[in-house]
N, C-alpha and C positions, 0 to 999 in steps of 0.2 A: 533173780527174783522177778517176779512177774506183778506188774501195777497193775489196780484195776483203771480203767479210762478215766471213770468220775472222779477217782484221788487225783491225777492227771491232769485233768480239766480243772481240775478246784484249786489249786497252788500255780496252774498256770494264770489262772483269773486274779489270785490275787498278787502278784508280781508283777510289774509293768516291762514288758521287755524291753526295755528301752533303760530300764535300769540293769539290766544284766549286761546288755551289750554295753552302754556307757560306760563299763568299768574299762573298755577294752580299747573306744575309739575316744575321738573329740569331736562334738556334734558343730556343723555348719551353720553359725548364727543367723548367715543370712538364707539359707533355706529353709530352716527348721522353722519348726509352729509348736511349739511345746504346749500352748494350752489346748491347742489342739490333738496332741499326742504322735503328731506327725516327724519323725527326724529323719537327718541325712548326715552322711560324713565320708572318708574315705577311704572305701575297702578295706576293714584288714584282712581281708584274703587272698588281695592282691594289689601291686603296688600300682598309685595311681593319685595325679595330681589335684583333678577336682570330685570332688563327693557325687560317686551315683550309686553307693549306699543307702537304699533307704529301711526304717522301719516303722512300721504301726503297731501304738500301742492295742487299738481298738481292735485291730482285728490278732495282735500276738503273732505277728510274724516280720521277719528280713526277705529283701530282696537286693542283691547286686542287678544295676542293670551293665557293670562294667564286664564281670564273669559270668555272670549268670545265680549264682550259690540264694539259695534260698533257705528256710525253716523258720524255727521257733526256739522258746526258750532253750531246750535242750539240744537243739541240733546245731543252736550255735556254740553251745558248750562241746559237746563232742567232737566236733568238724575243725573248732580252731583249736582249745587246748588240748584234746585227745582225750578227751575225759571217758571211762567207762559210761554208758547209758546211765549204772545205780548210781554212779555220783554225781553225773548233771540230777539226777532225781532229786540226793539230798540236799545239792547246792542250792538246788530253788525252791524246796521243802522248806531249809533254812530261813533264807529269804522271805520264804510266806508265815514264817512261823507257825508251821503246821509240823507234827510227830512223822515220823517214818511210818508206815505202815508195818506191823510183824508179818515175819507168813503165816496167812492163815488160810487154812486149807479150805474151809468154810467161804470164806470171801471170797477165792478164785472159782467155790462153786458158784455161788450167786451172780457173781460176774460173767459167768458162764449164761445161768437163767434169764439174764437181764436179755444177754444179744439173744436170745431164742424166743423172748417176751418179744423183743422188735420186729424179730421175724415173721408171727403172728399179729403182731399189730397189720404189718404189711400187707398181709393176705388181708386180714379184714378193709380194710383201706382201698384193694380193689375189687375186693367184690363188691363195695358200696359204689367204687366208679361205675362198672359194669353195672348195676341196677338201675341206674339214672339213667343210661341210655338203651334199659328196657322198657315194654309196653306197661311195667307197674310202675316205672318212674315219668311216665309222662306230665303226671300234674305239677310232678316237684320240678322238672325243666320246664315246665310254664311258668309257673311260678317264679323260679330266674330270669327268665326270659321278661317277664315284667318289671322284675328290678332291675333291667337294663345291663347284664352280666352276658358279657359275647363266650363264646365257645373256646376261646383262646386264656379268657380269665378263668371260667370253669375248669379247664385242663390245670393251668397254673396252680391253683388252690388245692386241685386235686376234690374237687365237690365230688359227693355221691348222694345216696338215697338211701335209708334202711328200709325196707321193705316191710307192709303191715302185718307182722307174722310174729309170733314165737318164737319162732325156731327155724326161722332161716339164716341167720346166720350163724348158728350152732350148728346145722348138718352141715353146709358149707362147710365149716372147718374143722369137722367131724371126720369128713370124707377126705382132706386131706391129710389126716394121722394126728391130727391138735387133740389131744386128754384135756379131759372136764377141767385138773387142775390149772391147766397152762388158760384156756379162756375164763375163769375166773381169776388169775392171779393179774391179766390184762384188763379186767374191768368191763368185758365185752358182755356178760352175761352178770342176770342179777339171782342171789342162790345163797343169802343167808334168810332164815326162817320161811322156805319155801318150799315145799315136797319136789318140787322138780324145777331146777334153774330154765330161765329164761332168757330171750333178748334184751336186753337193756333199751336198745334205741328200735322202737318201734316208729313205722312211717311218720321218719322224721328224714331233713334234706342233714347231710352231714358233711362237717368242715373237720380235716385231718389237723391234728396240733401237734406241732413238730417241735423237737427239743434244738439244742445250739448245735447241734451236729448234724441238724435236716435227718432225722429219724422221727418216723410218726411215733409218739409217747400218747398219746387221747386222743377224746372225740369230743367235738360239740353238736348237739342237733338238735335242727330248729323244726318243732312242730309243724307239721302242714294239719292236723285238725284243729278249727276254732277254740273247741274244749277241751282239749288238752291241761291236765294237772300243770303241766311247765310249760312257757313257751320255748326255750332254751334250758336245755340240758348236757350236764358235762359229764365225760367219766370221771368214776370215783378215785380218791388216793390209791395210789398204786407203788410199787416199787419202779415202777418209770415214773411218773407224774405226781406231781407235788404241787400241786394247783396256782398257791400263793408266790410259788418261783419260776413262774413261766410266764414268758408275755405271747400272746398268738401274732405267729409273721416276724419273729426277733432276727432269725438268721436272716432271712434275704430284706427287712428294714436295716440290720447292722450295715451289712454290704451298702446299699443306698445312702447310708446315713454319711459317707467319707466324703460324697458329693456333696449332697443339701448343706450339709454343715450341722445337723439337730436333725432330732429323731420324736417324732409325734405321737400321743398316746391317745389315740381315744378310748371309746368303752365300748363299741361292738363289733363283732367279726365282719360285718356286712358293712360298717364305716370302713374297716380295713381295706377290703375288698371293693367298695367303690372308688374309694381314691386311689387305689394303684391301677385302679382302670382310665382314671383321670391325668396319672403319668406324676400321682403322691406316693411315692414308691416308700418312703421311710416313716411309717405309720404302723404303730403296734397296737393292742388294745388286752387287756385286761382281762383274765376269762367268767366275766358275769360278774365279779363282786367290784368291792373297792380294792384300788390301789393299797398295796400291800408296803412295806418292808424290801421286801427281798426282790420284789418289782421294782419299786423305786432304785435301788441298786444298779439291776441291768440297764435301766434308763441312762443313768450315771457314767457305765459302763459303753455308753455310745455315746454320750453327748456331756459336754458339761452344765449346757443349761438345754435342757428337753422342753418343750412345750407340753404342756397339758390343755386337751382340747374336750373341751365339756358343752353339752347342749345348753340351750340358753333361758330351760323351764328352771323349774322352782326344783325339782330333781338334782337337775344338770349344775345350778351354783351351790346345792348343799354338798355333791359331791364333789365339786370343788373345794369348798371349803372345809372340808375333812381331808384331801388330800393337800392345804395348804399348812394343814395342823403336822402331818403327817411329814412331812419335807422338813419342817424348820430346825428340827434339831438336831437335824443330820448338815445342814449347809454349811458352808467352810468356801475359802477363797478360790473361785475359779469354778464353784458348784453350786447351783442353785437350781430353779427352775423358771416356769415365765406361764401365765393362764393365757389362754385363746377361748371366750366362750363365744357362743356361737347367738344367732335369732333365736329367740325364744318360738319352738314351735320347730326349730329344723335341728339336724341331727348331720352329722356329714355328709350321707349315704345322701339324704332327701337335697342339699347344696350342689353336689357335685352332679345330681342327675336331673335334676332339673335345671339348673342355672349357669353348670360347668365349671371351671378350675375357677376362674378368676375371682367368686367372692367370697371361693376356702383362703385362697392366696390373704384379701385385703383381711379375713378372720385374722389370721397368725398375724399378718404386718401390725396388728395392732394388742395386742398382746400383752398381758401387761407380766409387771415383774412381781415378784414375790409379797415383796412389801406394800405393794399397790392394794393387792389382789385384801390383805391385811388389814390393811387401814379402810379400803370400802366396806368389809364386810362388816368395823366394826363401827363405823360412822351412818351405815344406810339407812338406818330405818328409826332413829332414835333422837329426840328435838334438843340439844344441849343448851337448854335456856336459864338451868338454875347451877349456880355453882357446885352446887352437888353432883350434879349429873357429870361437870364436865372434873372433877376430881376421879369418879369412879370410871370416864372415860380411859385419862390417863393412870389410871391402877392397873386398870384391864390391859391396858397396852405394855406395859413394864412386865406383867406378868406371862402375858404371852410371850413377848422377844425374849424373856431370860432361860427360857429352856433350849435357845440356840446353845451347842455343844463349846463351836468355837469361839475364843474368848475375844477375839479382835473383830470377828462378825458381830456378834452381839453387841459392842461397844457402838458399831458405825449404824446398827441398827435404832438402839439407844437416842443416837441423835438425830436419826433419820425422822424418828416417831413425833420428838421433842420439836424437831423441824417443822412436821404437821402442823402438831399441836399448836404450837404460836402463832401459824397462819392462818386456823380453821377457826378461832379461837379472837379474833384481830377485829375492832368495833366494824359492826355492819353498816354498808352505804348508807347514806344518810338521805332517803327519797327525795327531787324536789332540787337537790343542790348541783350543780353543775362541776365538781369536782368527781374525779376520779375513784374506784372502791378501791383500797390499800392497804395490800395485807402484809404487812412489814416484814420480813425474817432474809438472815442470814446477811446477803449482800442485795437485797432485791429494793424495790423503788423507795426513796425517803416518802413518809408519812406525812411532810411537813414541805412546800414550797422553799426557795430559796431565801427570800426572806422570814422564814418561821410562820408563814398564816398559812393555816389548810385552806387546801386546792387552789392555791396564787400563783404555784411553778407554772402549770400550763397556761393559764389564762398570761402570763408574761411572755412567754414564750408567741404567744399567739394561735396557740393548737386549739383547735375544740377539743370537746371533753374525751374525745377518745382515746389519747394519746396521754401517757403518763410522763411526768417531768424526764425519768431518767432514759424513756427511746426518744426524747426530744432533743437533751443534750450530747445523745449517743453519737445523731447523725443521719439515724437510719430512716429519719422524717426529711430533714434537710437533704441528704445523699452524700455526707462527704463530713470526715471529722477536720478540724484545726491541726492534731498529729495524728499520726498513726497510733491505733489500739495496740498493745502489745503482742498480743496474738498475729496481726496485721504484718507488723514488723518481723516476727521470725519466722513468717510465710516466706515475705518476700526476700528475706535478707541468707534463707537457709537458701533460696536459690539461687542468688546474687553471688556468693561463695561456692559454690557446689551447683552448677548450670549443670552439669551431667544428668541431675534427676530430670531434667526435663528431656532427654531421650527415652527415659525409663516409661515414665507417664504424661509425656504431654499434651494429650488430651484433657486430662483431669485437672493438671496443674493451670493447663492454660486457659479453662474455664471460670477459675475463682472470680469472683466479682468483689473488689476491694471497697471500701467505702469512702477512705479518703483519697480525696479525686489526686493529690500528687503521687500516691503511690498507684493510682487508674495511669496517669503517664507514663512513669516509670517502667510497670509492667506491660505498656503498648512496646516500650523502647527493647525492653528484655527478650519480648515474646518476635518482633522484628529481625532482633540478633540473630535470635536464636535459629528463627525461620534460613537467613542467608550465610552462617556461619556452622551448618549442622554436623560438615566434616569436621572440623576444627574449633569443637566448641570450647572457652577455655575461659576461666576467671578473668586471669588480666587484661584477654580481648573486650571480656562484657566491662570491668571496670573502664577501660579507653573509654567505650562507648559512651558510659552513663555521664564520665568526666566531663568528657565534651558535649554533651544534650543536657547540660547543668543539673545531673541530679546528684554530682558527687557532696554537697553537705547533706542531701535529706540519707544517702548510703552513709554518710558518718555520725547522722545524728539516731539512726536505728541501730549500729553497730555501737555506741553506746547505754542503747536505752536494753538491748539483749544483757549487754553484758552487769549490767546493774541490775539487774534481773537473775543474773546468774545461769541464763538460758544459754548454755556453752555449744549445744548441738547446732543451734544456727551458726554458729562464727566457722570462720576461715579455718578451724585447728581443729575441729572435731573430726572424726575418722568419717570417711564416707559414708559403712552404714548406718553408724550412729546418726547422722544430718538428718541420712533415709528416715530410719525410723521413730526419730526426733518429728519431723515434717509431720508425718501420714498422721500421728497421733494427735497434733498441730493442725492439719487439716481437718481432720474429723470434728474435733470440738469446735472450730472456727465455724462448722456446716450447722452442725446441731445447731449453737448458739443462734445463728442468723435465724433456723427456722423457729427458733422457739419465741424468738424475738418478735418475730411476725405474729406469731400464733398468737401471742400476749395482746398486741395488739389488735387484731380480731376480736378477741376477747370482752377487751375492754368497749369496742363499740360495741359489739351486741350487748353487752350489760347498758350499756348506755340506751339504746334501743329498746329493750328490754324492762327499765326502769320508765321510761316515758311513755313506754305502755302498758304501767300499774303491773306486768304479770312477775307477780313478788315468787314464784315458783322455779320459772325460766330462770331471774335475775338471781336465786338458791343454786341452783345448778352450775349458771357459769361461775359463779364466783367460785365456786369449788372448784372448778375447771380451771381457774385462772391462779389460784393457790398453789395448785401443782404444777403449772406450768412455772409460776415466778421460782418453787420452790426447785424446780429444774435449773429455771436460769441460771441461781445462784451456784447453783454443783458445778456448770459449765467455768460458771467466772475462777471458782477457785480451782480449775483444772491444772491451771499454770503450773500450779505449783509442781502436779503430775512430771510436765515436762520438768519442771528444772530436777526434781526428785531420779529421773532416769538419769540424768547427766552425773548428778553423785554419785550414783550408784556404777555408773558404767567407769566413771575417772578417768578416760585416755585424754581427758587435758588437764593439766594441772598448773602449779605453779604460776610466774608471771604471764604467760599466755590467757590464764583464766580470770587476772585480775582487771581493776577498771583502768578507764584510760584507755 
């Protein structure tokens, strides 16, 4: 029996191969990247001790680089268990929960039509090249030519020109045997309620729209006369093209996207096209309308969190904010998305060609996340000063987050919102007094000085008003805690037990800046070791060491404060990788933390500054500004838990080894 390709493509999309193969191997923990889709393991096609099996989900293919054996869903079915071609079909038909196809004689016709439809698209595709680099396309390569598009990105896109005619591209492909019916059933010609069909794209500059298979399926094209009915026009629904299931630039954004890490949406073909001249090779866009459905999908299908990158008019955040509506009740753990909006007044195209990569790059870098993008849109413009207002505030928020599908997203959402809420919501600074604004929630600064009087903690401490009681007591004003933070502690103590990662990364590692100054020793003494012991790096030589440079009680009083903690991936008994990736997740938050630590305080002096200079609008702004950032700190502080939660889960220690003492 004969498949058509799109049944093919449609059951292999929705099966991950990585779930087919994993029935077969055991994935390499410490190579693999699962939420990335990335695995490895070891050959089962041939015998072999470390993993250069790999597979990607994203792109649906294996590669050995130990044999060589390559393919996809089905050809790893056939190749290892011998399986006929129709039963790897039904095996992953199965899997996708999709019916077998009947034979239908019909279907194999159309399947037939479809590749002759592409065939025809093709010819049209270069006769539109070929016109662009005739005497009637000259305006339309001016035109390029002034959007800053070299002759090497024109090729790549595959630009042409339709020419101002009727019927030039109907003889053209008249003359080479194409029937009325076949350029009508492409979309090339327009021929309902018309005595005689026409061109569809009349001198207009044309951008080819290719399917996941790099087959031209459409056209878009963009006016070059000022009065044109359209400025942008697309072909119509076709049996190739389906408008709402197509992103323009997917295949070769897909490909690009294994590097960047995320895949970028904008909303024009010329945003596309400028930034992969700018060397933003993983950027797709939407053909003319809003983000769809089924768009959103292939977004999904590249990245787990996509950027969505919108201009920065009144336009540009409504359509953001219909595709934040459009996201949430599809989101689930490890999928979401993240807004990049842009200058209001600039668009990608106009960023990257006049200004160059660097300030699309700081766009993305700052980006927010789902929830963010949520909570601004519904806090912006609206004065919550009467208890009513801020009731209907939180109705409205309840009722948005509940149409999240997934039930454990929606719950963290829930309190994500409730989070806000309490902070945005938190008595306002009080003009005039020299105390700090405090917007109490979760683990973030007491409200209340140490002896119970508002604004006493700093004034005791001796901080001017910039500084809030709990960065005073932290250290990070003074530069050094009384002990070590616990974060602090299974930095240092996971490499204190496990010195090896610091061949792995020690550059990175050996960059941390500690805060309390014994463990600033400590790590001068480790990173010394480590420097003149690099063949022979080894636990018991670093403990000698520290023994004898007296830091052996402050290593016994952290290797108790881990384990009362239940943080087992720092201690001496954790399995290597576990340590590893115990640390990096322990590193990461240690980084955040510190920067957001600063930020906060930034913060609070410009309110302070800000307040002393009556501008009650500025001092509206940071304080919101400073809500989300406490409201950040707080997610950091209860990170911990993160780490000890991996150690449950993983259990290679147990027993008396994981107890205290």
């Amino acid at each position: 029996m004969r498949f058509s390709n799109s049944f093919l493509d449609e059951i292999r999309d929705r099966v991950n191969i990585s779930d087919v193969i994993g029935k077969r191997v055991t994935w390499d923990r410490k190579k693999s990247n699962a939420s990335k889709g990335d695995f490895w393991a070891c050959c089962p096609f041939h015998g072999e001790k470390s993993p250069s099996f790999h597979c990607e989900d994203r792109k649906g293919r294996y590669h050995c680089f130990g044999c060589g054996v390559s393919g996809d869903h089905f050809r790893f079915l056939t190749d290892l268990d011998g399986m006929a071609f129709p039963e790897a079909v039904q095996q992953i038909a199965d899997m996708a929960g999709v019916a077998m196809p009947q034979p239908d004689v019909q279907a194999e016709r159309r399947e037939r039509e479809r590749a002759s439809l592409q065939d025809v698209m093709e010819m049209a595709t270069l006769f539109f090249q070929d016109q662009l680099q005739t005497a009637v396309g000259a305006r339309a390569r001016a035109y390029l030519r002034d959007r800053g598009l070299t002759g090497r990105t024109i090729e790549t896109f595959r630009l042409g020109y339709a020419p101002d005619s009727r019927n030039a591209l109907k003889e053209h492909l008249a003359a080479k045997g194409i029937t009325k019916e076949q350029m009508e059933a492409c979309g090339l010609v327009v021929h309902e309620n018309v005595p005689v069909s026409y061109d569809r794209f009349r001198d207009r500059i044309m951008f080819p729209i290719l399917s996941a298979r790099e087959k031209v399926i459409a056209f878009g094209g963009r006016a070059m006369a000022s009065d044109a009915l359209a400025k942008y026009l697309n072909s119509n629904e076709t049996e190739l093209f389906h408008k709402g299931s197509v992103l323009y630039n997917f295949a070769r954004a897909r490909r690009a996207t294994q590097s960047a890490g995320t895949v970028i949406a904008v909303e024009g073909y010329m945003d596309v096209i400028a930034l992969y001249q700018a060397g933003v090779e993983n950027a797709v866009a939407p053909l003319g309308t809003a983000l769809t459905e089924n768009q959103l999908e292939l977004l999904w299908k590249m990245s787990s969190q996509p950027i969505l990158c919108f201009d920065g008019d009144g336009a540009g955040i409504r359509a953001a904010n219909r595709a934040a509506d459009l996201a949430l009740p599809h989101i689930k753990p490890g999928r979401s998305v993240s807004f990049a909006l842009l200058p209001d007044g600039k668009d990608p195209d106009d960023l990257v060609r006049h200004e160059g990569r660097a300030p699309f790059d700081r766009v993305l870098s700052e980006a927010k996340p789902l929830a963010s993008m949520i909570w601004s849109r519904e806090t912006a413009s609206t004065a919550f000063d009467t208890p009513e207002k801020r009731a209907e505030l939180e109705n409205r928020l309840r009722q948005i987050v509940s149409v999240i599908g997934d039930e454990s997203v929606r719950r963290f959402y829930q309190q994500d919102m409730r989070d806000r809420l309490n902070a945005f919501f938190q008595p306002q600074f009080q003009r005039g007094g020299n105390t700090m604004p405090n917007r109490n929630f979760g683990r973030g600064a007491p409200a209340h000085g140490r002896n119970g009087q508002r604004g006493q903690g700093n004034a005791s401490s001796g901080n001017s008003g910039g500084i809030s009681d709990r960065l005073s007591q932290s250290g990070l004003v003074k530069g050094y805690l009384a002990t070590p933070a616990l974060r602090e502690s299974v930095l240092a103590l996971t490499i204190v037990n496990h010195p090896q990662l610091l061949l792995e990364e020690y550059d990175e590692i050996a960059a941390i800046d500690y805060e309390n100054r014994d463990l600033q020793r400590l790590w001068s003494q480790v990173l010394t070791y480590a420097a003149e012991n690099a063949a022979d790096l080894s636990r018991d030589g670093l403990m000698e060491r520290m023994d004898a440079q007296g830091f052996g009680a402050l290593v016994k009083a952290m290797n108790q404060q881990v384990r009362n903690a239940r943080l087992w991936t720092a201690t001496e008994q954790a399995a290597p990788e576990d340590a590893r990736e115990g640390y990096i997740q322990a590193l990461s938050l240690h980084k955040r933390t510190k920067a957001l630590r600063w930020q906060k305080i930034d913060l609070e002096r410009e309110i302070a500054e800000a307040t002393e200079a009556g501008d009650g609008e500025r001092v509206g702004l940071l304080m919101r500004a400073l809500s989300e950032v406490q409201l950040e700190i707080g997610r950091m502080e209860n990170q911990e838990a993160i780490i000890d939660g991996f150690g449950v889960m993983s259990g290679r220690v147990k027993g008396p080894a994981y107890g205290h003492g």
